[in-house]
N, C-alpha and C positions, 0 to 999 in steps of 0.2 A: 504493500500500500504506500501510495506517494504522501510523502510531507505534504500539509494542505494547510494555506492562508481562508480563512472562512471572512467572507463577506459578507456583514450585515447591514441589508440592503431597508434605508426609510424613505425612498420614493426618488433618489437623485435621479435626472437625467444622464449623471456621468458613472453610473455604477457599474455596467457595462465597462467602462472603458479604464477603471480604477482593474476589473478583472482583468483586461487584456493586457495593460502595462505590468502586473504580476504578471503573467504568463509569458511575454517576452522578455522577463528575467527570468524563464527558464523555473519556474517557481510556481506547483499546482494551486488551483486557488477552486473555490466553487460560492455560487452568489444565494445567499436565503434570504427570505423578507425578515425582518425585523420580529412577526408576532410567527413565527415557525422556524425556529431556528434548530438546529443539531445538538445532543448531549456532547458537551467537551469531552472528546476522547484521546488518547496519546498521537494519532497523528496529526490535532491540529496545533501548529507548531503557532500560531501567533493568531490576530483577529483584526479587523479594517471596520471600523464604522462609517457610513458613507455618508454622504447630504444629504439633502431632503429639502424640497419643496416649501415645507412647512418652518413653522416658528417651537421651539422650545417651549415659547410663551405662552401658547395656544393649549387652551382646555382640554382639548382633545388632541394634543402632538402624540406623536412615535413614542413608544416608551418600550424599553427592554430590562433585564434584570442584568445590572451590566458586573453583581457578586459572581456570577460561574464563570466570568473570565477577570475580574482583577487578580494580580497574586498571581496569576496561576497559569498565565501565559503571556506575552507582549499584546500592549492592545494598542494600537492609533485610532486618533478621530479625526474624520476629515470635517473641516466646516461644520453641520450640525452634528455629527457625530464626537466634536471638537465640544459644545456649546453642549451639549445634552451630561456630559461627562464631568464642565464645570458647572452646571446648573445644581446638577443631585448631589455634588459634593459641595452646596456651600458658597458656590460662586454666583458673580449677577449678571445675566445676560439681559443687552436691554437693546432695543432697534438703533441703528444706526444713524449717527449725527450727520453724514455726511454717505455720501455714492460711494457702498466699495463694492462697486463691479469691473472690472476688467485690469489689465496690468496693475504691478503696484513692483515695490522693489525695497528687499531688507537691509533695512540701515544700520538693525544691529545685529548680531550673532554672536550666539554662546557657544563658540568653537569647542567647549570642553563636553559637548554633548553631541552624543554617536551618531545623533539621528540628524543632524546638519555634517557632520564629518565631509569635509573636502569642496564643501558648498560657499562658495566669496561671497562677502558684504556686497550690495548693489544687487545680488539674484533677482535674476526676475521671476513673478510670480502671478499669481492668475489667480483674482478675485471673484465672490459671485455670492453674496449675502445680503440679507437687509437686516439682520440684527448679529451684536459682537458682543465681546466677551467685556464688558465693564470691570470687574473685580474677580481675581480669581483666590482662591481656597489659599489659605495657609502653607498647606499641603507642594500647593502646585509652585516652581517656579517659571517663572517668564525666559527661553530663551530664543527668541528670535520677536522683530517690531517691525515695522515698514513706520514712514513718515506719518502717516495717518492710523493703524492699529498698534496699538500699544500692544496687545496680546496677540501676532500673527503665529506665534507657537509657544506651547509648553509642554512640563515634562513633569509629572507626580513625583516627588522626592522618596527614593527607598522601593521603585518598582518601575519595571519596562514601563509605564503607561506612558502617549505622547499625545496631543491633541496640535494640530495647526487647522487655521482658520482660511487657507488658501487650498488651492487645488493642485496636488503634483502631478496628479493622472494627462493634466491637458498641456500638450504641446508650450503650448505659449509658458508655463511654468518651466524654464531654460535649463535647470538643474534638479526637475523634479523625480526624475530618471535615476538621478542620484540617491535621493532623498527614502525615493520606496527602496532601492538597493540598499542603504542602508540599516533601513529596518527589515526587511526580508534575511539576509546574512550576517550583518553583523548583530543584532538584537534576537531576528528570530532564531537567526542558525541554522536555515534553509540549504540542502546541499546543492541546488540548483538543478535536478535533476529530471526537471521534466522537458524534454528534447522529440524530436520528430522519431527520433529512433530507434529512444525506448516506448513512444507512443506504439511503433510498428509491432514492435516486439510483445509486446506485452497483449496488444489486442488482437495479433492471431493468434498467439496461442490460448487467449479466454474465447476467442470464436472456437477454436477445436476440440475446448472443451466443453461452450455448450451447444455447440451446433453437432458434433461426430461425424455420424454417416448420413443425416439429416439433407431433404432435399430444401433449397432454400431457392427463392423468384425472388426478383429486381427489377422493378421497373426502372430503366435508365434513359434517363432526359438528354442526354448530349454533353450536362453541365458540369458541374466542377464537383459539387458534392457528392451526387450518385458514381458519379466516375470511381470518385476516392474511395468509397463505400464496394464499390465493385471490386477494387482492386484488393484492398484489405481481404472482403471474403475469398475470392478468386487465393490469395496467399493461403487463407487457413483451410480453403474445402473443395479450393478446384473444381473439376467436372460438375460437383454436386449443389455449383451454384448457376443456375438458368437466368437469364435477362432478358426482358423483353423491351425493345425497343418500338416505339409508338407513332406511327409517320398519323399527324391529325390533319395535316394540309395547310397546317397553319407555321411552319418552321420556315427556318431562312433558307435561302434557294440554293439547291442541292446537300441542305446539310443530311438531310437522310441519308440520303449514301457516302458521304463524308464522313460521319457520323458513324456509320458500321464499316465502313474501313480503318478504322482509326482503331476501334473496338477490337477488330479480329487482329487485325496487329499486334494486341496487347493478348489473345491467345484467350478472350474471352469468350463461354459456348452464351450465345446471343441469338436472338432470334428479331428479325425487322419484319416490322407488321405495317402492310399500305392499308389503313382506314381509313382514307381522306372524306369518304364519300359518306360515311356514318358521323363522322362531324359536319361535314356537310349542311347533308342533312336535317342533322338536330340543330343547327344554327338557323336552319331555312328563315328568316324574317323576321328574327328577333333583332331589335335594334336594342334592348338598356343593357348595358355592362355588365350588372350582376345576373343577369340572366345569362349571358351568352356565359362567364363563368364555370354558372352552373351546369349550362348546358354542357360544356367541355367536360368539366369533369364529372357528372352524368353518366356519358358516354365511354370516356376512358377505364373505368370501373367495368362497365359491361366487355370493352374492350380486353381488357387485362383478366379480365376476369375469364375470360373464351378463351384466351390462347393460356392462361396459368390451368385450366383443366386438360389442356393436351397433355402437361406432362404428369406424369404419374408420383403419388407418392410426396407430395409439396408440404410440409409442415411448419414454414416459417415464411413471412415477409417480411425484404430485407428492405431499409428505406434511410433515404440521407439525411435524416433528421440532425440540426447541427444545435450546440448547445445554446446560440440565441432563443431557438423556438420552445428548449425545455423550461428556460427563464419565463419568457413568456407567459407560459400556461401555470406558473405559478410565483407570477409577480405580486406588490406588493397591494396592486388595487385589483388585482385577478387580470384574466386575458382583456387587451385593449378594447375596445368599442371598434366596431370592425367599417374599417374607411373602403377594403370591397376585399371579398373572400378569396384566397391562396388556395392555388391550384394543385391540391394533392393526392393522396391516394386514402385521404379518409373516407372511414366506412369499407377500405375492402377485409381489413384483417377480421372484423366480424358477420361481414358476407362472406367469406371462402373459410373462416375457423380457422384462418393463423395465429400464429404465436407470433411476435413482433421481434426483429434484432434491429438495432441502432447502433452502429459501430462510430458513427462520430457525433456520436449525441453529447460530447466533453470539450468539443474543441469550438471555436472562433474560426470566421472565414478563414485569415489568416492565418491563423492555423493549421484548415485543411489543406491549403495550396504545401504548406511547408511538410504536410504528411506526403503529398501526393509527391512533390519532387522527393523524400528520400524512399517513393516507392516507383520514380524513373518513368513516372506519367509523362509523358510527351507534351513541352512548354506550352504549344499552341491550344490544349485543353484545359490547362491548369490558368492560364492566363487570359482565357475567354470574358470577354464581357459577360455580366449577368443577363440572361434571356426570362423573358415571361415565359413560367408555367402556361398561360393560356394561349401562347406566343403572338403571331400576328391580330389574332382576332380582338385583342385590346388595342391595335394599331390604325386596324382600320374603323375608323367613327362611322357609327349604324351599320347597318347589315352588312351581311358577308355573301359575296359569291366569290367562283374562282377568277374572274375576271378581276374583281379588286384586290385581291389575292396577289395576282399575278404581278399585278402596278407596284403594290407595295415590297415583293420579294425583289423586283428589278429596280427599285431606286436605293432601298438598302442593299443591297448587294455592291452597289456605285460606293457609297455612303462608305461602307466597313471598309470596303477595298481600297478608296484612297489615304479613307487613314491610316492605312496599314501603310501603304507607298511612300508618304510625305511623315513618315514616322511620329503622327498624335495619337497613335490607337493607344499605346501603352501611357500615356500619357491624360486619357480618357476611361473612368468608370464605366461610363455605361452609354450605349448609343443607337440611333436607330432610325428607322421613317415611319411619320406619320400619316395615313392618307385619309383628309378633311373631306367632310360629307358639304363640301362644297364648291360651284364649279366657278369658272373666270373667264371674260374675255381675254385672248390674245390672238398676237401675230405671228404666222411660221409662215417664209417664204412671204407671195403677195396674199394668201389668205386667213380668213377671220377663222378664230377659232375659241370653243367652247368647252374648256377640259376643269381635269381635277388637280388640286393646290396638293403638294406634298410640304409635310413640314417637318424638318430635320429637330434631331433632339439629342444633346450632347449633354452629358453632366460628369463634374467633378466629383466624388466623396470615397470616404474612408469604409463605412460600411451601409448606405443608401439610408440610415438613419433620418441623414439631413445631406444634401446636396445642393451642388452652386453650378449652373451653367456653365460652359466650359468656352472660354476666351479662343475661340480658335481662330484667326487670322482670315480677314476679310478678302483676302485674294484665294485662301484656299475655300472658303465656301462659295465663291464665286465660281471658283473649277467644277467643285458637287454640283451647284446649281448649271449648271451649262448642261455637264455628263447627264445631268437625271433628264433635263427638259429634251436635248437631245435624243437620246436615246429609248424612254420608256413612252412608248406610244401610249396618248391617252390622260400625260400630263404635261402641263402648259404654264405652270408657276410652281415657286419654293420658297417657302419660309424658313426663318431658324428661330424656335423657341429661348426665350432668356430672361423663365422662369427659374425661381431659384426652390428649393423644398426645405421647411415651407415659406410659403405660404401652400404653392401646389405641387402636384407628387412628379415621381419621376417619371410615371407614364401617364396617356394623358385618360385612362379607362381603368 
């Protein structure tokens, strides 16, 4: 069992990302709400209190029992985590005199304390509160200040505790990187040992011991996760794991066969299924979003479900679930308020009577790309943009047939290709065409013409949380816009979206 930092989570928007900078210190960490936390057992080697949305001050704030971990293992507070730990002991938390949101920078430092070790006066740091720590306990000393908080960190006199009132998790905090490294190693005593490949290691051979001789089905999307997922089983069980691959009519043009070639390369037994005409179909003149949704995955189910009874003997489905989505489903205010339904394979495992495996239900995107290269997945998969589960049919605005189908797979296709050529693909999250349920005057040659707007969609982001339009250079969208008007009969204008998320999402369905 890995050494484990435990995250208790009071509603932060950076709590996620408090885990993922643990984790790329190489250091297992796992995220619980705050009112469901774990018995302190010997592997957890320290504890992270996060922020929180809310006020300490508040009648109803976050409240944990924070006796099962003083004494008795290293604890830090970030921000309200910070404020909740000088509130119960004694101290006065009261709203803030003055804006401390964004940069700030420590003017003083108590170099004789571990948890700054190696960090210079001037640090920059990254604020984000509306209430501070006015007086703290007896107990507590002051070691670190900025110009405007007196209390920007302390440390309990006589015990690991530490509280700061800034964020190390977020980039813009210059030396924050330092900060949790040195509470992770040198306070908690972390051997550092969670790695891509002792990840490998360790989860084929718990797949071989509870999968055996066990037959096991996979739906695989093309994408990065099920890939990874594939590949891990394919290590522990071989032959005895089946994949089915889903052609809906709605994928990027030629990737089905792309897509199983790439696959059997990898030595994978896969089977490619042409349903186009069963999504089709079921789309026939549905125009609302959550519908066609449903509709796809509907279908996909019956789909998967037909070709998973050809083979014999099936006792598990295997699915890429990554550890975002476990979070999720048991965050601190329960699963989100649903902005439009993800397209997955629920409801088959209690339609077909499978038992479920989740081979990276632990890991961070980021994470899986770094499983997947030390298991020699081929870069152009691993480093694929993110694709829609529902894929085109959130693309094209109102109804579907193959004919807008077509428009949209031939101006993305332009679209990916040049950025791959002019080197911004890797430099872009995520991208794609949109085709607007609206048509335009123009001119080709001496005649008037009457088509459809294509509208290109490029973003920035870390993990599609939140994303920023993507700056891409007005002469190279000029070249996209040419190649698509030229080339994909049927469209006669291009726009480029330079929405940021949010306000609006990254797709536009």
């Amino acid at each position: 069992m890995h050494q484990t930092i435990l995250i208790v989570d009071f509603g932060s928007q950076y709590t996620q990302l408090i885990a993922r900078r643990v984790r790329e210190l190489n250091v297992y960490c796992e995220i619980h709400p705050f009112h469901h936390v774990p018995a302190l057992d010997p592997s957890i080697k320290g504890v992270i209190l996060s922020g929180s949305p809310s006020s300490v001050r508040d009648e109803h704030a976050p409240q944990v029992d924070l006796s099962q971990w003083r004494g008795k293992v290293p604890l830090l507070g970030v921000c309200y985590g910070a404020q909740l730990l000088a509130q119960n002991n004694g101290g006065e938390v009261m709203p803030s005199r003055i804006r401390e949101y964004g940069r700030a920078h420590l003017k003083t430092i108590n170099h004789s304390s571990v948890l700054f070790r190696d960090i210079p006066v001037d640090s920059t740091v990254w604020m984000s509160h509306g209430d501070t720590i006015a007086k703290v306990p007896q107990s507590f000393e002051v070691v670190a200040s900025t110009a405007d908080v007196a209390v920007a960190a302390y440390h309990i006199r006589n015990e690991a505790t530490f509280g700061i009132q800034f964020h190390p998790e977020v980039t813009h905090s210059e030396d924050g990187k330092t900060l949790l490294r040195n509470f992770l190693v040198d306070i908690c005593g972390c051997k550092k040992d969670w790695t891509p490949a002792s990840f490998v290691e360790e989860t084929v051979e718990k797949l071989k011991q509870e999968l055996s001789n066990d037959q096991v089905v996979l739906g695989l999307s093309g994408g990065v996760d099920s890939t990874v997922a594939a590949a891990l089983l394919h290590r522990a069980i071989g032959k005895n794991l089946h994949c089915i691959f889903v052609d809906n009519g709605l994928l990027r043009l030629g990737e089905f066969e792309q897509v199983l070639d790439s696959y059997q390369h990898m030595g994978l037994n896969i089977t490619g299924v042409d349903a186009k005409q069963d999504f089709y179909s079921a789309l026939n003149g549905l125009t609302d979003p959550e519908l066609k949704r449903k509709a796809i995955g509907r279908v996909f189910i019956e789909v998967f479900d037909r070709e998973a009874h050809r083979i014999s003997d099936v006792r598990w489905l295997a699915q890429g679930t990554i550890y975002p989505d476990v979070i999720e489903s048991v965050s601190v205010k329960g699963p989100s308020a649903t902005i439009k339904s993800h397209h997955n394979v629920g409801g088959l495992p209690e339609k077909m009577h499978l038992k479920v495996v989740e081979p990276l239900k632990t890991l961070f995107k980021d994470e899986v790309r770094k499983v997947g290269a030390q298991l020699d997945i081929d870069p152009s998969i691993l480093n694929r943009h993110p694709f829609p589960g529902p894929g085109l049919a959130i693309r094209i605005l109102g109804d579907i047939t193959a004919e807008k189908v077509r428009k949209v797979q031939e101006a993305d296709a332009i679209f990916i290709q040049l950025l791959k050529e002019h080197n911004h693909y890797k430099d872009v999250w995520q991208a794609g065409a949109i085709l607007l349920p609206v048509q335009s005057v123009g001119v080709m040659g001496d005649e008037r013409t009457y088509e459809n707007a294509i509208c290109l969609r490029a973003v920035t982001s870390v993990d599609g949380m939140t994303a920023d339009w993507c700056h891409l250079p007005h002469t190279f969208l000029a070249k996209v816009s040419n190649e698509i008007i030229n080339k994909v009969k049927g469209v006669n204008r291009v726009v480029y979206d330079i929405s940021s998320k949010p306000p609006a999402t990254i797709e536009w369905e």
